[in-house]
C-alpha positions in Angstrom: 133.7 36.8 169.8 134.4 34.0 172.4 133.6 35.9 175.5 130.5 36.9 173.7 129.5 32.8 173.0 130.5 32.4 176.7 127.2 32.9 178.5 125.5 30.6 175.8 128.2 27.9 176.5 127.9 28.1 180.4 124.2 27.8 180.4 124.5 24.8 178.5 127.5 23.5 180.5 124.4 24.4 183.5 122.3 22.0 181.9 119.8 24.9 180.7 120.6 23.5 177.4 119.3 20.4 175.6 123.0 18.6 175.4 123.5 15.2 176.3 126.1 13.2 177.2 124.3 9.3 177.6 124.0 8.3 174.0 121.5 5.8 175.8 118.8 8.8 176.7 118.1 9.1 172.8 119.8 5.9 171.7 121.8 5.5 168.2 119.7 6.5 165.8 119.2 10.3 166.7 122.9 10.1 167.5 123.3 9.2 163.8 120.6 11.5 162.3 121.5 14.4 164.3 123.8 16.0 162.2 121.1 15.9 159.3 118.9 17.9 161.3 121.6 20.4 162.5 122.7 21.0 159.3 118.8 21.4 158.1 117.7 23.9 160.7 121.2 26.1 161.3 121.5 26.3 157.5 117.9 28.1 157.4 118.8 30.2 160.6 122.3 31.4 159.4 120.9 32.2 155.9 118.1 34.7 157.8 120.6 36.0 159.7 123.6 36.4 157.1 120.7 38.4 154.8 119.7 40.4 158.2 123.4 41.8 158.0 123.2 43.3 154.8 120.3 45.6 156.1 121.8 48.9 155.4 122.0 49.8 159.3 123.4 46.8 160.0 125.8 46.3 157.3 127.3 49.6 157.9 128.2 48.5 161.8 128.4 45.5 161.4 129.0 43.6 158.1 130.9 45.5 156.3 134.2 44.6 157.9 133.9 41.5 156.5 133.0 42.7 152.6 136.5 44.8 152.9 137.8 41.1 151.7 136.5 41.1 148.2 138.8 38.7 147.0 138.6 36.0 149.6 141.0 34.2 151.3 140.9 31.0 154.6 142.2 34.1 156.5 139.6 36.6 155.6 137.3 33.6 156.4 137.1 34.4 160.1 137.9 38.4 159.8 134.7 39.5 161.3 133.7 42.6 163.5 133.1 40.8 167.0 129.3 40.8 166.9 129.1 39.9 163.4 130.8 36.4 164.3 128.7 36.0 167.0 125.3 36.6 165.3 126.2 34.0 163.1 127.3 31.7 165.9 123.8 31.8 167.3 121.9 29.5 165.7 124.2 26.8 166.7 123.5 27.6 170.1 119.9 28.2 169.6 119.8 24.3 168.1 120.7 22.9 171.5 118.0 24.9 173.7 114.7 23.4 171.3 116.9 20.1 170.0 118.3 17.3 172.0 121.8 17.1 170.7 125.1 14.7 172.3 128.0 17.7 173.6 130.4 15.5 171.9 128.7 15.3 168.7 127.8 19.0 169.2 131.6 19.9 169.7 132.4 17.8 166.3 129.8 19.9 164.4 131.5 23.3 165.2 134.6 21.8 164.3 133.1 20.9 160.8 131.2 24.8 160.5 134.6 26.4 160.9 136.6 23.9 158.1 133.2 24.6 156.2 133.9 28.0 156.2 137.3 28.2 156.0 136.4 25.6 152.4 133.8 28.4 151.0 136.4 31.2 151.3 139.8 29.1 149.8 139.3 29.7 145.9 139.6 25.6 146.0 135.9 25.0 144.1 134.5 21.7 144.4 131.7 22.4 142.0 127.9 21.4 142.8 124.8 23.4 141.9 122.9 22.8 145.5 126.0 23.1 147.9 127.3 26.6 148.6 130.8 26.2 147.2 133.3 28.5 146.8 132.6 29.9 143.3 128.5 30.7 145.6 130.7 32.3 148.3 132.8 34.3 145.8 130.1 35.5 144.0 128.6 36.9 147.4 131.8 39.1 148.1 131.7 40.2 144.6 128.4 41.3 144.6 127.1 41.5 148.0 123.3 41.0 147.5 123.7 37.0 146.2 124.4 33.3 147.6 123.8 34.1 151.0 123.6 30.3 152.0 126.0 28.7 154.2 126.0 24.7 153.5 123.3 24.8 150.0 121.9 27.0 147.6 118.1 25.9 148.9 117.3 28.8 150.5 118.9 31.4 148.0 116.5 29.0 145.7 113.4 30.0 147.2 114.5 33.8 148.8 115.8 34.9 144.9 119.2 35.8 145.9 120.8 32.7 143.9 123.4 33.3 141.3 125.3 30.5 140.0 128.7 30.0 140.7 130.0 30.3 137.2 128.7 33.6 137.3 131.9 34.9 139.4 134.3 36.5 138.0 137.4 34.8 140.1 135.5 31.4 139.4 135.4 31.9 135.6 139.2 32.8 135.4 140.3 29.7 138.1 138.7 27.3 136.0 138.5 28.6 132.1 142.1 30.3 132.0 142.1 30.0 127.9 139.4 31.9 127.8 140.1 34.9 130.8 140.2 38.3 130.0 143.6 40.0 131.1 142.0 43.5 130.3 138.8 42.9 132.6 140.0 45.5 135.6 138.6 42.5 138.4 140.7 40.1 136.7 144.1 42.6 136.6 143.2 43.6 140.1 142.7 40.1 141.8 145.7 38.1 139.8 147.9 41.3 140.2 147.3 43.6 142.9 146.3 41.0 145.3 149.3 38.6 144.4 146.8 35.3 144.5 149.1 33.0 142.0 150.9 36.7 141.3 153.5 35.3 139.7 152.2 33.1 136.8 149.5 35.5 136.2 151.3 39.0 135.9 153.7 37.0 133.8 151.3 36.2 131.4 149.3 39.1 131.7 152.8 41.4 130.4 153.0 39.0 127.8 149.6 39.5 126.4 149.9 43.0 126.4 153.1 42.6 124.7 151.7 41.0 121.7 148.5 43.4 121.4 151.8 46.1 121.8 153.8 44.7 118.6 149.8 43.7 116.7 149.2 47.4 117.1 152.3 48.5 115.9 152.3 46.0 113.2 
């Protein structure tokens, strides 16, 4: 994926780019208000191209790989097919060839993208109804067609692939464990199979099942 982002990143270094490195040619206030508009425009642009992936043709070739991770982790975060990552790396570039934008700042912003990612992917939900969370992200790799967004729910808003994050299965057991269902098969299969907290959760999963055993022979 990085050899593929290389050309993008030499033209730039070749000045073909819209980087800057004088705070001075744009002055403090773009400096400051920069990030807004990044954010603004590659959140649109990655929310096109995430739904482009799930085109039948090009999910197969391309997307998939990534949906093998139903249950997501910060590792499956960056488990991509090569081209996959760098289609969604794109619109960061393309940012910098129509908008003036300081390298530094530029540099700071990718830094901030891949911790962003890494946060939508960590079962850690930090709630919010118009920021792609976790619980958003979850519900995508649980049923594919939803919460395509990558920074806010805007744009699944208006396209009408928005579910809310409460609608997740994962999301429902994390944070309503009184009420979870240890016989729903996603529930046995995440808590169990894939060992995420394996170890309090098979516990008390053999437990309830132990009960309904001695109710039913009761």
């Amino acid at each position: 994926m990085g050899i593929l982002m290389m050309p993008a990143a030499l033209f730039a270094h070749r000045g073909y780019s819209r980087q800057y490195k004088d705070v001075s040619e744009y002055g403090w206030l773009h400096f400051f208000l920069s990030p807004l508009y990044f954010f603004a425009f590659t959140d649109f642009m990655v929310y096109c191209f995430h739904r482009g992936l799930h085109h039948p043709v090009l999910y197969k070739h391309l997307h998939k790989l990534h949906h093998c991770y139903k249950y997501t982790t910060p590792f499956s975060s960056h488990a991509f097919n090569p081209c996959d990552g760098f289609g969604q790396g794109v619109p960061y570039y393309i940012y910098t060839y129509f908008f003036p934008l300081h390298s530094g700042l530029f540099m700071l912003l990718f830094v901030f993208v891949n911790f962003w990612t890494i946060s939508i992917h960590d079962q850690v939900d930090f709630g919010g109804h118009f920021l792609n969370t976790t619980g958003h992200h979850t519900i995508h790799h649980e049923l594919f067609n939803y919460d395509y967004g990558q920074y806010t729910t805007i744009w699944d808003r208006l396209g009408g692939t928005y579910k809310p994050a409460e609608q997740t299965h994962q999301f429902a057991s994390l944070t309503h464990l009184e009420d979870a269902n240890y016989e729903d098969p996603v529930y046995r299969t995440y808590h169990e199979e894939k060992g995420f907290l394996a170890g309090r959760f098979k516990s008390e999963a053999e437990q309830h099942r132990r009960e309904k055993t001695q109710k039913v022979a009761a």
